[in-house]
N, C-alpha and C positions, 0 to 999 in steps of 0.2 A: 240247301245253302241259304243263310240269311241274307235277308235283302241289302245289308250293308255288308256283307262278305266281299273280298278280293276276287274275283275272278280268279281260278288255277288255272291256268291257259296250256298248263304241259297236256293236262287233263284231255283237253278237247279233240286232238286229231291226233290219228298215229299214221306212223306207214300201211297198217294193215288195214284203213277206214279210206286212206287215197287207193288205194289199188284195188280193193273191190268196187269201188264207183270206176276208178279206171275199166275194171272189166265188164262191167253193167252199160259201160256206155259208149262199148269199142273204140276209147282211145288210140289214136294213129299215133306211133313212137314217140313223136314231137310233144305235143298234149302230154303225154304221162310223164316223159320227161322235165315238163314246165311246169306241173302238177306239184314234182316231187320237190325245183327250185322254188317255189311257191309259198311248201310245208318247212322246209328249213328258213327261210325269211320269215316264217310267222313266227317259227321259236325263238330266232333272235332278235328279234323288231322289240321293243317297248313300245306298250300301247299307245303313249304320248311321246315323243321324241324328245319336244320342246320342254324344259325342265321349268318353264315360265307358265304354261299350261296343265301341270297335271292335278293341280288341286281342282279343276274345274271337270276334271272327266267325272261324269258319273255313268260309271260301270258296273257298278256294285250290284253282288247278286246275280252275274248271269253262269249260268253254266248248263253248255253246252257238249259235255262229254255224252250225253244219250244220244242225240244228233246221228240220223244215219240218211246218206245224202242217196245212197242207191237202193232208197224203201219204195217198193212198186207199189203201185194203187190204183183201183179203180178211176174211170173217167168222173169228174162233176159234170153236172147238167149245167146249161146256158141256153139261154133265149138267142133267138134268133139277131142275127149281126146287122146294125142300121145300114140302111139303105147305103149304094157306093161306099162301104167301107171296108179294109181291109182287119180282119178278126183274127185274135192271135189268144189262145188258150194253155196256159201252164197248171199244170196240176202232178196228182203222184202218178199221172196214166204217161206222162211228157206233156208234147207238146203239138197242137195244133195248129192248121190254118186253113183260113179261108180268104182265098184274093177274087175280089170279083172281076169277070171277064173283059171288061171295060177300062180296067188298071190295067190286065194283065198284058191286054192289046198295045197298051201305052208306052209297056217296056218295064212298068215297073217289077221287081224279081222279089220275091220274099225265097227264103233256104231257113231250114231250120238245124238243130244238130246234127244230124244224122246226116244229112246232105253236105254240110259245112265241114265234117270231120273227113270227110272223104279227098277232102284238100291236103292234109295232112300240114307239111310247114308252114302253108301260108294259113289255114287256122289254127296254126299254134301264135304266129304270129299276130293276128286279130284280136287276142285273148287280151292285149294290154298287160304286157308281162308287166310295165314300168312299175305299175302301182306294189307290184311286189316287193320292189327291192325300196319303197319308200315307205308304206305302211302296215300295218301288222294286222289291222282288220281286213284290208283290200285284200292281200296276202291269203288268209285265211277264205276268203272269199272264192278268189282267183282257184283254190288246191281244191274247192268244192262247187265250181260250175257243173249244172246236171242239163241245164237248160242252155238252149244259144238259138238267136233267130239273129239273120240279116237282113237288111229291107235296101234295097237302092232304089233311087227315084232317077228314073237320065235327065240326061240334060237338056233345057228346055221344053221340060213336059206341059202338055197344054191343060193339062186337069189338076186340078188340085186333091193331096192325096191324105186321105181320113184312115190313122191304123188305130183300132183300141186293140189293147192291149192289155189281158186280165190274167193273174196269177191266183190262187186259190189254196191256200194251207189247206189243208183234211186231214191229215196223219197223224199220230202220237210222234213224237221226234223227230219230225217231218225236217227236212236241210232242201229248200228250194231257192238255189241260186240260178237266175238266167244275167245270162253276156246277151246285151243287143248292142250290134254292131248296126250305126246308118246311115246312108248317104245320101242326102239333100242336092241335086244337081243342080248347072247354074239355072237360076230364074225360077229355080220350083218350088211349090208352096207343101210343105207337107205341117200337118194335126196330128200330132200324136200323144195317144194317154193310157200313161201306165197304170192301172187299177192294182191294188194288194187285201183281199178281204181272205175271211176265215170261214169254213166249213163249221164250225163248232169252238167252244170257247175253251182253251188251252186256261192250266193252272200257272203262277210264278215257278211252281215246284216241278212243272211237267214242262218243259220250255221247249221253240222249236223256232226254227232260224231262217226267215226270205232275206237272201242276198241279190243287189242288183249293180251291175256291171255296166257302165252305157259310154261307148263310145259314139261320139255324132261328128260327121263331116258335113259342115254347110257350105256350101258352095259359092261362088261369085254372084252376088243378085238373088239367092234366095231368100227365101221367107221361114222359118221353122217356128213351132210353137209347139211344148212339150211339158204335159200336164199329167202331175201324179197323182193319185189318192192314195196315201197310204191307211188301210183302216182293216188290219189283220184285227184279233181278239188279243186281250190285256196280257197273256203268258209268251208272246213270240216276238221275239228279238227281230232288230233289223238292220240292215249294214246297206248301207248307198253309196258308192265311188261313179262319179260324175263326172265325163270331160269330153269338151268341145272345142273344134276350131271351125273359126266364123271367117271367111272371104271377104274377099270386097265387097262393098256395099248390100251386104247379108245382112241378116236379121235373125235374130236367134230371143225367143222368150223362154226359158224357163218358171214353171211354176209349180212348185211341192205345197204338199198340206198333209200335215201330220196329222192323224185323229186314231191312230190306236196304236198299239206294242205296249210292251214293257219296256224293255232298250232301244233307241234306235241312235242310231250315226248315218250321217249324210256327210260327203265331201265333193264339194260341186266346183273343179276347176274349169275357166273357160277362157282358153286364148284366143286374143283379136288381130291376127296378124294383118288379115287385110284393111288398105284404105277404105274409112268411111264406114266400117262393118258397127253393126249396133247391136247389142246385149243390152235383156234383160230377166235380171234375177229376181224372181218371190218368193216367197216364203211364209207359212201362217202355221202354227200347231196350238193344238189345243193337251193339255196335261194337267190329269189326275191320278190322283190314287197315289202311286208309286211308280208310275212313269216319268222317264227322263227321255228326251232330246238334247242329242250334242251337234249339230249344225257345223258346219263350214263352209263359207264360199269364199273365191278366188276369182278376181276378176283380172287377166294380163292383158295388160293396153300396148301393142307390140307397133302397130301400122300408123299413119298421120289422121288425123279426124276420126276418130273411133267415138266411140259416146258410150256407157255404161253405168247400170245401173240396178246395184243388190239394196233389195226392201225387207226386212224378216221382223213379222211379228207376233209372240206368241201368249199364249193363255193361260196360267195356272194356278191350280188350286189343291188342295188339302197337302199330300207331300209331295208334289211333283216336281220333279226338277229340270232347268233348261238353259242349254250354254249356247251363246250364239258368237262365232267367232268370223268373220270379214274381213278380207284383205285384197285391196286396190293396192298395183302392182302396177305403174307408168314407166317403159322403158327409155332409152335414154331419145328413139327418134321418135317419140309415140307423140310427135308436135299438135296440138289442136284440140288433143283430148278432155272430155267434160267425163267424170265418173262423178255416182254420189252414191255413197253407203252409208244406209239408216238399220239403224237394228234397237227395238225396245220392246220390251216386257210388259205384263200385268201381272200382278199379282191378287188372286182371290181370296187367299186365303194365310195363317200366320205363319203355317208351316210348307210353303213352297216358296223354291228359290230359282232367280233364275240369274245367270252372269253373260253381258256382252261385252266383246271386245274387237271392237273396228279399228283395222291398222290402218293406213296409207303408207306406199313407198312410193315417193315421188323423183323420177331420175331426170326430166325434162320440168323446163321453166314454162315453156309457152302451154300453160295448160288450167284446167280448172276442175279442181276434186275439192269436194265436202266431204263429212261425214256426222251422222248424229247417234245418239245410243242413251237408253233410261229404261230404269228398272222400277216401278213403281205398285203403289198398292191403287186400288179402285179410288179417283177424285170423290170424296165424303160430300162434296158440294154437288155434284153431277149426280148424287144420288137423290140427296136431300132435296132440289129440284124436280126431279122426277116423282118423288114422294110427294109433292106436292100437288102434284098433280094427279093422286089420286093411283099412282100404282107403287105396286108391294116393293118392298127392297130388297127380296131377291130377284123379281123379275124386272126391277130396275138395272141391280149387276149385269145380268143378263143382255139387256140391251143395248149397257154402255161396252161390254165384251163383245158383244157381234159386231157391233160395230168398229169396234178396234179393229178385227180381223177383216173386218169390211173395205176400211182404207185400202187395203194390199187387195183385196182380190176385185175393186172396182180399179185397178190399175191392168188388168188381163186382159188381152186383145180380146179371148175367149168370151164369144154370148153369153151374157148372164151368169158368167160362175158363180156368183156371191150365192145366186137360187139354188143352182147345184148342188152346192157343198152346205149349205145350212140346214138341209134335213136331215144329214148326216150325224153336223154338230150337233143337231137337236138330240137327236138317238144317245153321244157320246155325252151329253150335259146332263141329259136324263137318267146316265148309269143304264143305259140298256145296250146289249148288244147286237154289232152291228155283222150279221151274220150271212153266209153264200146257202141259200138252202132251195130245195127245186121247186117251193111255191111263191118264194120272192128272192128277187136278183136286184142287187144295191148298185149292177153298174151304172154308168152315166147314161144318161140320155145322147142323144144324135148331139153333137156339139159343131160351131160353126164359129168365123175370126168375122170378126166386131171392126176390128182395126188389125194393120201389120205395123204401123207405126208407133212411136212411145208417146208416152203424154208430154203435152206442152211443158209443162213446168218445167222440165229438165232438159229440155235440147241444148244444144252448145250457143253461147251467148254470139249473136253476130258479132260485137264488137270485137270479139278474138279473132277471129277469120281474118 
């Protein structure tokens, strides 16, 4: 398919591609049955709903009719699991775990599919049917879950609780969708990071599809912080449906970084019902070549004194393309509320584009939301300085880009992400691939919260209080 071709979407799944995963993965009635509601919403869903939005989707060029979701496969090798952390491994083998003895003692419970299906309704129930009957990627997503883990944390744990969490393409037409289901109880502190690398480097013409599902329950007084890399090889699609609810005076950070696919889509909703609960949303990508990012966050300010706050900024050059769309959402008693939504672009180069659009719905007076959004190309003055001091102009762009992406990620509770993720970018800046192989492993290092609080600049102004 050329890379600006329509998508055939009839193409992609039939009933005969859901019921063999169905049977590969002992679906309990329930499940097969939500499966099959799932696969009819995807044929009738339009990939954009909104008719104000579809010139900005770039989908173009994917196709996924080779895509087989119940393809076995050997285990991948991984290094050994940081110290007190709970390890969670997705591959074509399934899925793994390791809980150390010291969580386990705690209370906290990890299930994976196999254990989860055994429930029958109540894990058809956990799947998040909603996003079915609303979107047509989630939809598609939802009819090919292969993977499912659950993590609960009780309430009032006295440990603070570390999952990574690594998923691993290997396959030709490989279809690795995991549902994680998680519950943050009151007062407890949980790190969690979702890792997405590749065994080997997939063509645009050989394509292959990581779906991710996540439901998170935060509790009254917790703490959450939930860090992705997504960085499969340049041929593999990827689809993210996101959603949260934050308690009372809970804390919820979000933070994604884009750094490989060909397609991907992320849709990050997060309701604030509880008084005083606080979100925070980041976001940083980097794109080349012929990669595109389509972004979405939602932030719903539902409870009194809420505070939130979505940051997204991304990097591109030669044809890449990138849509960032944002929507603060103040309900009518959401009295107190401070939200700010920033979304801007770089541009490297003449032929990448990238489009933001930050809404506000504001239903309540006593409150205060901003928003800001720019698309621009590298300041010629920010380089011409740098040149002047004796470095080159493209390792000048260079710097003035990290740095851009640097803003957002020196806002992460997370120790040193900026260090983390910048060897990464380096590998992606340098056109080299960033690869799962058993003499070097890209996952992250031990990771530790720096801060549970948001930064100064943006707390709620006392004079409203």
């Amino acid at each position: 398919m050329a890379l600006s071709a329509a998508p055939r979407y009839h193409e992609w799944l039939d009933d005969a591609g859901v019921d063999r995963l169905s049977e590969s993965v002992h679906d309990p009635p329930a499940v097969r049955k939500l499966r099959r509601a799932a696969l009819r919403s995807f044929r009738e869903l339009d990939a954009e709903p909104n008719p104000l939005y579809r010139k900005y989707v770039y989908f173009g060029g994917v196709d996924l009719h080779q895509i087989e979701a119940a393809l076995p496969g050997p285990p991948v090798a991984v290094p050994g699991a940081p110290a007190h952390t709970i390890r969670v491994v997705h591959d074509a083998s399934g899925s793994r775990v390791e809980l150390p003895a010291e969580l386990s003692s705690a209370g906290v419970t990890v299930q994976t599919l196999p254990e989860l299906w055994r429930d029958g309704e109540a894990a058809a129930k956990r799947l998040a049917p909603e996003i079915s009957a609303q979107d047509k990627m989630g939809a598609f997503s939802l009819a090919l879950v292969n993977r499912a883990v659950r993590i609960e944390v009780p309430d009032r744990c006295t440990l603070p609780v570390r999952v990574q969490d690594i998923s691993v393409l290997s396959r030709p037409h490989e279809a690795l969708v995991v549902h994680r289901s998680l519950r943050a109880g009151e007062a407890s502190r949980l790190l969690y990071s979702e890792e997405v690398f590749s065994a080997d480097e997939a063509t645009v013409s050989d394509q292959r599809l990581y779906g991710s599902i996540v439901e998170l329950d935060v509790a009254a007084e917790a703490a959450v912080n939930y860090a992705t890399i997504h960085a499969p090889d340049l041929g593999s699609v990827g689809l993210y449906h996101r959603h949260a609810t934050v308690a009372r005076s809970a804390q919820l950070t979000w933070m994604w970084n884009g750094l490989g696919g060909f397609r991907t889509r992320l849709k990050n909703l997060t309701e604030i019902p509880g008084v005083g609960g606080d979100v925070v949303d980041l976001q940083t990508c980097f794109g080349q070549k012929q990669q595109s990012y389509d972004t979405s966050v939602q932030i719903s300010h539902q409870g009194t004194d809420t505070h939130g706050l979505s940051m997204t900024r991304g990097l591109f050059r030669d044809d890449a393309r990138g849509v960032s769309r944002g929507l603060v959402r103040i309900e009518k008693e959401a009295r107190k509320t401070l939200s700010v939504l920033s979304e801007h672009a770089m541009l490297l180069s003449h032929g990448a584009r990238s489009d933001t659009i930050p809404v506000l719905e504001i239903l309540c007076r006593d409150v205060k939301a901003t928003h800001s959004s720019s698309v621009a190309p590298v300041d010629p003055e920010r380089i011409f300085y740098l040149e002047s001091r004796g470095i080159a102009e493209q390792d000048a762009i260079r710097m003035i880009g990290e740095g851009f992406l640097g803003h957002v990620l020196e806002r992460s509770p997370i120790s040193g992400l900026r260090e983390i993720v910048y060897p990464l970018l380096e590998s992606r800046w340098d056109q080299k691939p960033i690869l799962w192989r058993s003499e070097s492993f890209p996952a992250l290092p031990p990771l530790s919260v720096a801060s549970a609080t948001a930064p100064e600049e943006w707390r709620f102004d006392a004079k409203l209080r």
